[in-house]
C-alpha positions in Angstrom: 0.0 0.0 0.0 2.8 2.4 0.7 4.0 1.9 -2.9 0.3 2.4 -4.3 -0.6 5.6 -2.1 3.2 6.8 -1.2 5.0 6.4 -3.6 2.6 6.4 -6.8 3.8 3.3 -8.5 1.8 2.6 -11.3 2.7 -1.6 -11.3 1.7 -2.7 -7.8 -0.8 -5.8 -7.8 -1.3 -6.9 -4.3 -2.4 -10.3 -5.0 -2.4 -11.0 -1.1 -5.3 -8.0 -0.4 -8.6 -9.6 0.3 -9.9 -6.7 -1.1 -8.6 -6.9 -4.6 -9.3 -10.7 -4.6 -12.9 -10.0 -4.1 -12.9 -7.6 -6.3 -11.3 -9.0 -9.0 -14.4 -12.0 -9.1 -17.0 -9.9 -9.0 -15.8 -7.4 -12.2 -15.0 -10.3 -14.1 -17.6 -12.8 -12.1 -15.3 -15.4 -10.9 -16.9 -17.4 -8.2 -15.5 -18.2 -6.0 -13.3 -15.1 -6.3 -9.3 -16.4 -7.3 -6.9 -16.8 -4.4 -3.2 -14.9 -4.3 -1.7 -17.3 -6.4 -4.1 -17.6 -8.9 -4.3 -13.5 -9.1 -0.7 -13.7 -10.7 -0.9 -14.2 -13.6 -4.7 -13.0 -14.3 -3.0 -9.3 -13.5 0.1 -9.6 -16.2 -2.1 -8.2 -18.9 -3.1 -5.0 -17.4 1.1 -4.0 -16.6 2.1 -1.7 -16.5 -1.1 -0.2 -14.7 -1.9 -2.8 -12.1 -2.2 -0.6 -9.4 -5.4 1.2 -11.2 -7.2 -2.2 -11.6 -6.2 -2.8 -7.9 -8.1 0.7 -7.2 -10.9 -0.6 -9.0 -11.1 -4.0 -7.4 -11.5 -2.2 -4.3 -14.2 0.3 -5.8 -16.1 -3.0 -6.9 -16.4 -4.4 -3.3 -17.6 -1.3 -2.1 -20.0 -0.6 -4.9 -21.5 -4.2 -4.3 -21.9 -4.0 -0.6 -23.7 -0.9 -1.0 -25.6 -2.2 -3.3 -27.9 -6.0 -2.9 -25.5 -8.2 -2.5 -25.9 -9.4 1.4 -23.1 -11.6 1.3 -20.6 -9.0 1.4 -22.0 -6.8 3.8 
């Protein structure tokens, strides 16, 4: 996170954030949602801007537990 927020980097995939695992299934509707090591590879075709899908991933989570899905409330 300090590289993301910090230090700007552009090519930070934290595969190990629950956050970014969760939302990674729900955009692209992988159930259940892939763990840390199979996020690897899944994030080498967005470089070198991994650390704006991570931003989304995030932004998915929260836009679904606003939202109706109970499960992630």
């Amino acid at each position: 996170m300090y590289l993301m927020f910090q230090l700007r980097r552009l090519d930070v995939w934290p595969v190990d954030d629950l956050g970014v695992r969760q939302g990674f299934g729900l955009a692209w509707g992988i159930d259940p949602p892939p763990s840390a090591k199979q996020l690897v590879p899944l994030g080498d075709r967005f470089r070198p801007y991994r650390s704006v899908v991570a931003r989304y991933c995030w932004e998915a989570v929260a836009l679904f537990r606003a939202g109706s899905e109970p499960a992630l409330r």
